[in-house]
C-alpha positions in Angstrom: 0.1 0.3 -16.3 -2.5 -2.1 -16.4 -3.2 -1.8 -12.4 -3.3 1.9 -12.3 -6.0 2.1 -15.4 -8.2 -0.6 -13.6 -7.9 1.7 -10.1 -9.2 4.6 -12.0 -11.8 2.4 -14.1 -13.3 1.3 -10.7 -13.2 4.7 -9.0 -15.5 6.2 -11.5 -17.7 3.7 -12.7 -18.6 2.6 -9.4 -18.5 6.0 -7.7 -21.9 5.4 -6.5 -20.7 1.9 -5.2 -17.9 3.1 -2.2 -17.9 -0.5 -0.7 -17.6 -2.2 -3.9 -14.9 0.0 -4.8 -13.0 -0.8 -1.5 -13.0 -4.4 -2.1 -11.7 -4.2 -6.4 -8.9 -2.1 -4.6 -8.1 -4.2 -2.5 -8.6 -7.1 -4.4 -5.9 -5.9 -6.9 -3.7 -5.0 -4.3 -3.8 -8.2 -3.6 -2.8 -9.6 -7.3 -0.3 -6.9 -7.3 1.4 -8.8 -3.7 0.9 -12.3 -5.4 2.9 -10.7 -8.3 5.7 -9.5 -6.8 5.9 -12.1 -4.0 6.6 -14.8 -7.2 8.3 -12.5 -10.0 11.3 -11.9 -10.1 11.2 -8.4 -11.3 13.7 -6.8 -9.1 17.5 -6.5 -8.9 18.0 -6.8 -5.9 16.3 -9.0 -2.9 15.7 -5.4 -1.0 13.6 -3.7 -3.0 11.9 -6.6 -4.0 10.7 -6.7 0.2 10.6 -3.2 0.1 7.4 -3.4 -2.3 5.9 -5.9 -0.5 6.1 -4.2 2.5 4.3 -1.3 1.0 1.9 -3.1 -1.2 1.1 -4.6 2.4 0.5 -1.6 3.8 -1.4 -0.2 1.1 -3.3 -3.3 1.7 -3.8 -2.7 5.6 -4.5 0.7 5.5 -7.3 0.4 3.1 -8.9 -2.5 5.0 -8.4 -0.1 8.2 -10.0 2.3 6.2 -13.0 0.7 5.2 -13.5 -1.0 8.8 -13.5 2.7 9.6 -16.7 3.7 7.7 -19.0 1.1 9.5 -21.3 2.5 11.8 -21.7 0.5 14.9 -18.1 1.4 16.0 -17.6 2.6 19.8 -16.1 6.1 20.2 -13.4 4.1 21.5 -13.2 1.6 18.5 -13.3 4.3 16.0 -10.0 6.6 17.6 -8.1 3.0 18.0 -8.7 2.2 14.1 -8.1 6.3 13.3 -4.6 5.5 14.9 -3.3 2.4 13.4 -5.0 3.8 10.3 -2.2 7.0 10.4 0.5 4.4 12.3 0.1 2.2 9.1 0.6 5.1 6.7 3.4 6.6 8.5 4.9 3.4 8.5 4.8 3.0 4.4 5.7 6.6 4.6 8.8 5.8 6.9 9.9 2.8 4.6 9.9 4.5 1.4 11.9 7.3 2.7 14.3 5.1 4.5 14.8 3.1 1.1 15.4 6.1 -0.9 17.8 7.3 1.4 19.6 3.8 1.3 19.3 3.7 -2.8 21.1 7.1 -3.1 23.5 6.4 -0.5 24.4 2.8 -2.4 24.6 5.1 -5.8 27.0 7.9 -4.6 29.5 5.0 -3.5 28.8 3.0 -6.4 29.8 6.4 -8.4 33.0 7.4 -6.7 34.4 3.7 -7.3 
C-alpha cells in the first residue's frame, strides 16, 4: 500500500520532472526486489520467484523505456530497444499467465482431494 501511494505521489508532483520520475520508480522497484528477495512473505518458494521475476521485469522494461527517450539513438538503436522493450513485457505478461494457470490448476486438485 505504501508503494503504490508513493508511485502516484511521484507521478503527479513531479509531472513536470519525466526523468526524475523514471529514476523514484525505479528506485522503488528496486526496494520492492530487496524486499521480497529477503522476506519471507510467501507460501510457497514459487511465487515467491514468480515476483521477482516480474518485479525484474518491471525493473527492465522501465530502464528500457527510459533509455528509449534519449535522443542520440540510431534508427537502428531505437527499433532494437522498441523490441526488447515489448519482448520484456510480453515476457512478465507470459509469466503471470503461466502462474495463474499453474495456481488454479494446483487448487482444483487440491479441491477434489
Amino acid at each position: 500500500m505504501l508503494r503504490r501511494t508513493a508511485f502516484i505521489a511521484v507521478t503527479v508532483f513531479m509531472f513536470e520532472y519525466p526523468v526524475l520520475q523514471m529514476i523514484v520508480h525505479q528506485l522503488l522497484t528496486m526496494a520492492t526486489l530487496v524486499y521480497l528477495c529477503h522476506g519471507n512473505i510467501f507460501e510457497s518458494q514459487l511465487r515467491k520467484c514468480i515476483e521477482i521475476f516480474s518485479e525484474a521485469m518491471l525493473l527492465l522494461s522501465s530502464i528500457v523505456l527510459q533509455n528509449l527517450m534519449r535522443r542520440d539513438f540510431t534508427d537502428e538503436a531505437m527499433d532494437f530497444g522498441e523490441k526488447l522493450f515489448i519482448e520484456l513485457l510480453v515476457m512478465l505478461l507470459l509469466t503471470n499467465i503461466g502462474f495463474m494457470i499453474a495456481t488454479v490448476i494446483t487448487n482444483k486438485k487440491e479441491a477434489k482431494r
